[in-house]
C-alpha positions in Angstrom: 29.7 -107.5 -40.3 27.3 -106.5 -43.1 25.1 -104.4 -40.8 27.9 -102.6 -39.0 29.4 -101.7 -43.0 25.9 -100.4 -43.6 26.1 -98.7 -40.3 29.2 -96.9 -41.2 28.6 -96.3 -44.8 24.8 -94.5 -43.5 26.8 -92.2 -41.0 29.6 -91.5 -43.7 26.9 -91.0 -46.3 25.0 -88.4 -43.5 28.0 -86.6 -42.8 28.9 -86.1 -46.2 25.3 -84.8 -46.9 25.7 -82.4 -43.6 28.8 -80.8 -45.3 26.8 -80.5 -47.9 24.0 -79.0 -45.7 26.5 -76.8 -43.8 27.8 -75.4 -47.6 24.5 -75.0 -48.4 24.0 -73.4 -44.8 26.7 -71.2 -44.9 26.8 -69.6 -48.2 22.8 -68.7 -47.7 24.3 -66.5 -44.3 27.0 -65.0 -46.7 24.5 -64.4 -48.9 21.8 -62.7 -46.6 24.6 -60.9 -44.9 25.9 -58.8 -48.1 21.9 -58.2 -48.8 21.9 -56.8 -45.2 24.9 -54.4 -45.4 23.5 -53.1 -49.0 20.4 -52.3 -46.8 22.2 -50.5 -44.1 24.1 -48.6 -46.7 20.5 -47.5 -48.9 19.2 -46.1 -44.8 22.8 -44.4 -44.1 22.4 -42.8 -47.8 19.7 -40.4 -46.5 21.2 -39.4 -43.2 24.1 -38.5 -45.5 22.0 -36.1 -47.7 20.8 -34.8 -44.9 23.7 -33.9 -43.2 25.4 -32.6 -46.7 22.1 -30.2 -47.4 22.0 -29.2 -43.6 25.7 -28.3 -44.0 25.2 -26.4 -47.6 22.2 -24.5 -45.6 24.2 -22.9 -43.0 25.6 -19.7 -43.0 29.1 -19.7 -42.4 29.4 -15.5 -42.7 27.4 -15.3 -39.8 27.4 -16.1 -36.4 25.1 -16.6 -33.5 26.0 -15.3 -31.1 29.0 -12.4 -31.7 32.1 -12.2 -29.5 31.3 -10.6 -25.7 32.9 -9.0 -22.7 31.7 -9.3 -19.4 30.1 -5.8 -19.7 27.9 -7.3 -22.7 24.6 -8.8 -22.3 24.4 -12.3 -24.1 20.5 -12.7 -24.0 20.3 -9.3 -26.3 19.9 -8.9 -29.7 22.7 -9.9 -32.0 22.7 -6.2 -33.0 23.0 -5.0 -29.5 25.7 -8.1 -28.7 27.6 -6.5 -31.8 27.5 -3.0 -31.1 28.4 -3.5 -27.6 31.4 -6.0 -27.9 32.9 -3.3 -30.8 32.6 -0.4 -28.8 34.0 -1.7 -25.6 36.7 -3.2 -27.9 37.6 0.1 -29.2 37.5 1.2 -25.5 39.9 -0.9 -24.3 42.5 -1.1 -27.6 42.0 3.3 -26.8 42.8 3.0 -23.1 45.4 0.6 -24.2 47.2 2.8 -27.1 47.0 6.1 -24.8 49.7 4.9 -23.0 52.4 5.7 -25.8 52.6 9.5 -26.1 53.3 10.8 -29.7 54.6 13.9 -31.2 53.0 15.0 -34.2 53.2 18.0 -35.7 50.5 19.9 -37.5 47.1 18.9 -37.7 46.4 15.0 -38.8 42.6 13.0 -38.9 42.3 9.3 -40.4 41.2 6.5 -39.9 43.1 3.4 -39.8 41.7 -0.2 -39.8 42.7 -3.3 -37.6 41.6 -6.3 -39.2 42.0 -8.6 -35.9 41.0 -13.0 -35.6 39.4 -14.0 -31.8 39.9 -17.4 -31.9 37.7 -20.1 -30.5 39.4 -19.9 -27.2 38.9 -16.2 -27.1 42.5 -15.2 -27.9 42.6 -12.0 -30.2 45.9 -11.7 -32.4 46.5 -8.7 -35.0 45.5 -10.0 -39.0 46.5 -7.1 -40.7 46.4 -3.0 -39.8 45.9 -0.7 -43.0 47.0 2.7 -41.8 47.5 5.4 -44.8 50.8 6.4 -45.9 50.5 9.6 -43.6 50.6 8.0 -40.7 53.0 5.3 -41.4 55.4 8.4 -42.1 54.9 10.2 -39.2 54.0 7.5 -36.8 56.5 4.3 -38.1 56.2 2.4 -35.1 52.2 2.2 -35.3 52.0 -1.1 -35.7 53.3 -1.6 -32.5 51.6 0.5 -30.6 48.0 -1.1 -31.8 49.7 -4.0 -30.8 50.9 -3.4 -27.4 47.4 -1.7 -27.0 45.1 -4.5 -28.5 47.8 -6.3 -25.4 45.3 -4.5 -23.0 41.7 -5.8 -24.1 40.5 -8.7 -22.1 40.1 -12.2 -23.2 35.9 -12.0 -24.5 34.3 -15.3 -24.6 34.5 -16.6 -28.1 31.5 -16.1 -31.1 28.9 -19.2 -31.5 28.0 -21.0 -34.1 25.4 -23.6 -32.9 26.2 -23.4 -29.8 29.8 -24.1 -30.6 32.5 -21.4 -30.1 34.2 -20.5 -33.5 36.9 -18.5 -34.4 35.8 -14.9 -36.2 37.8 -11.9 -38.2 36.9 -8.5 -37.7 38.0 -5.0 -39.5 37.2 -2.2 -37.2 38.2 1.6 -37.6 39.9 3.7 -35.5 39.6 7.2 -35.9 43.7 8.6 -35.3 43.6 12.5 -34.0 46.1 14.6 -33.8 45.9 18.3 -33.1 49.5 20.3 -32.6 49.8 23.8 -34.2 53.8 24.1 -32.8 55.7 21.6 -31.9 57.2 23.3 -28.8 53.8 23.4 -27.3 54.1 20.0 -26.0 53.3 16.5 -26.4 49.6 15.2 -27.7 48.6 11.7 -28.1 46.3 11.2 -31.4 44.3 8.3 -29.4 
């Protein structure tokens, strides 16, 4: 009887000692696996700076590639890309607004300004147009005649910005004419 007491007290008294070992065990994994994630968290730390400086370097006035129609060449220079997506622009919003036919009377020349957002998707929506007084006087319903006329310009593909389409603003002029000595000569659009 004595040896199978000894028997039982020896695996009582190893099992108590393996708790004790898988304690020990246990909180040395905890342990090493908080010194690990500090670790992962000192490597992320500089991939972060990076990302934050990278961010702070770009230029977010500018874009690479401007806004283009299908008449535009998008392996050209950014000047050329510019200068050929504003002038078709104004082209079309032209064509587009010579549709209305206006009476003025006497002889008028300004310049109003469409301030105009082509979003990411290539959708173009009116921001703002700054038109003098004159013309708001003798042309009230400009507005909507810009509108109905920017109605006409095709959807461009979008600016880039890293290879990533981004919404931009523009403010463009538009040179208004309007050239009538009587007014019972007949009828002369100013576009």
């Amino acid at each position: 009887m004595r040896t199978s007491g000894n028997c039982f007290f020896l695996i009582f008294r190893y099992a108590y000692q393996g708790k004790k070992v898988c304690r020990v065990f246990l909180g040395v994994l905890c342990l090493s696996g908080t010194v690990a994630c500090r670790d992962g968290e000192k490597k992320r730390a500089p991939a972060d700076d990076l990302v934050r400086d990278e961010i702070k370097n770009i230029d977010w006035n500018d874009v690479d590639r401007y806004p283009l129609f299908e008449e535009c060449d998008e392996n050209s220079s950014k000047a050329e890309q510019k200068s050929c997506f504003e002038s078709h622009f104004v082209n079309y919003l032209y064509t587009g607004m010579n549709e209305h036919h206006i009476v003025v009377h006497g002889t008028v020349e300004d310049t109003i300004y469409v301030r105009f957002l082509i979003a990411r998707t290539g959708e173009i929506s009116v921001a703002e147009i700054e038109s003098p007084g004159l013309w708001r006087r003798k042309v009230p319903h400009l507005d909507s005649i810009v509108c109905s006329g920017l109605e006409k310009v095709p959807k461009p593909y979008p600016a880039l910005k890293r290879n990533i389409p981004v919404a931009t603003k523009y403010r463009l002029p538009l040179v208004l004419k309007g050239d009538m000595e009587k007014p019972r000569r007949g009828r002369t659009s100013p576009f």
